[in-house]
C-alpha positions in Angstrom: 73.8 80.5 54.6 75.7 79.8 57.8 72.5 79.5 59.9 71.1 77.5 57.2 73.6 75.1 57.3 73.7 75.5 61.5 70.2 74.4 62.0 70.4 71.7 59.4 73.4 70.1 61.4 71.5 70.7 64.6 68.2 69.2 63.4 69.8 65.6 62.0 71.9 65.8 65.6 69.1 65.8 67.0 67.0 63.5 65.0 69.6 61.0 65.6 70.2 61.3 69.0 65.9 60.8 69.2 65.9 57.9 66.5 65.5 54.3 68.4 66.2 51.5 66.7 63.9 48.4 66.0 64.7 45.3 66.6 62.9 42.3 65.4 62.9 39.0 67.2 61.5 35.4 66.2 60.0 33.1 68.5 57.9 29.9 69.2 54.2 30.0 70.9 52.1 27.4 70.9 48.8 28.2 69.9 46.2 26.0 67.1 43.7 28.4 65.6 42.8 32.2 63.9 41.2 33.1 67.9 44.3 32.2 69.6 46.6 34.5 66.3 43.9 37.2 67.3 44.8 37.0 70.5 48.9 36.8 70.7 48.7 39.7 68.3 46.3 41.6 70.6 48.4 41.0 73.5 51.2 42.7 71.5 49.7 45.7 71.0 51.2 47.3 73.1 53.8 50.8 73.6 57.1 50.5 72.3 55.8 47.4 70.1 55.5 48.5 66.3 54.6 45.0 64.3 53.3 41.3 65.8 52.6 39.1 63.6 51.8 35.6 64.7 52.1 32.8 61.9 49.4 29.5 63.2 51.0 27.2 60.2 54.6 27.8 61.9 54.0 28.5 65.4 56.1 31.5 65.1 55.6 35.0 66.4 58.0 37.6 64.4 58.1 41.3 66.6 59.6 44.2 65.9 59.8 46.8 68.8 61.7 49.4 70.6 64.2 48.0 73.0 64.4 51.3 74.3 60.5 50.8 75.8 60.1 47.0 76.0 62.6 44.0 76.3 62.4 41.1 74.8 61.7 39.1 77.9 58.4 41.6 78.4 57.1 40.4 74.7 56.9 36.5 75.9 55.6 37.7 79.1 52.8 39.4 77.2 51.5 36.6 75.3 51.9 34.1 78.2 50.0 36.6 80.2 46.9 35.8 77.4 47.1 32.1 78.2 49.9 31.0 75.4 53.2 29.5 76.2 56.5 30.5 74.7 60.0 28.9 74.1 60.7 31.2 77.5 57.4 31.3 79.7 55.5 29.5 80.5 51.6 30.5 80.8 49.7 29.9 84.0 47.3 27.6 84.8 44.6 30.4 86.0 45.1 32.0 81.8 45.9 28.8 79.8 42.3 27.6 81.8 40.3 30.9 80.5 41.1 29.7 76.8 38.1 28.7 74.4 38.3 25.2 74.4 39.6 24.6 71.2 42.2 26.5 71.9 44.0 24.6 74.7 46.9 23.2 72.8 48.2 21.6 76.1 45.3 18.9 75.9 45.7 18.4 72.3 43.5 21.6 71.5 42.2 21.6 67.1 42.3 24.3 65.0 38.6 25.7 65.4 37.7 25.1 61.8 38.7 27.7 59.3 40.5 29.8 61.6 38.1 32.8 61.8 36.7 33.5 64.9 32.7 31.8 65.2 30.2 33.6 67.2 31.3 30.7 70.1 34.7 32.0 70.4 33.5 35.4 72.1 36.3 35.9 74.6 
């Protein structure tokens, strides 16, 4: 019974000391259509990053990850890196340039129709 009870203290130690945390964080992209929601949440995929889930209607990404792998910081760098600006970084000229045309929300970019992506939108 004692080594029972030894190894059941030892395993949750353990499991504790191994358990990370999630942490979810809330933020603003700017993006118009169901391509460029495809593409944030792509961009996301990504170790240490457990849900992305990019709202168009709201312009809000909601992420929950492992701060322990990834930083917050990393997460905007990710989807800027894919062409889309966030409340923190901005993307550059040479990624916001290889979006489909309907998706350049700098120039006033429209939602491309229904939101799902068209043959046309082939990235």
């Amino acid at each position: 019974m004692k080594q029972f009870i030894l190894t059941a203290i030892i395993t949750l130690i353990a499991s504790m000391a191994f358990s990370q945390k999630a942490q979810t964080s809330s933020f603003k992209v700017f993006a118009v259509c169901g391509m460029c929601e495809e593409r944030i949440e792509k961009a996301l995929d990504t170790k240490g990053v457990k849900i992305a889930d990019f709202d168009v209607e709201t312009g809000i990404c909601t992420v929950t990850y492992n701060p322990k792998k990834i930083i917050e910081l990393d997460l905007h760098q990710l989807v800027a890196g894919v062409g889309h600006d966030t409340e923190k970084i901005k993307a550059t000229d040479e990624a916001y340039q290889a979006l489909h045309s309907c998706c350049k929300y700098r120039e006033g970019g429209k939602s491309c129709g229904n939101g799902d992506n068209d043959n046309h939108h082939n990235e």
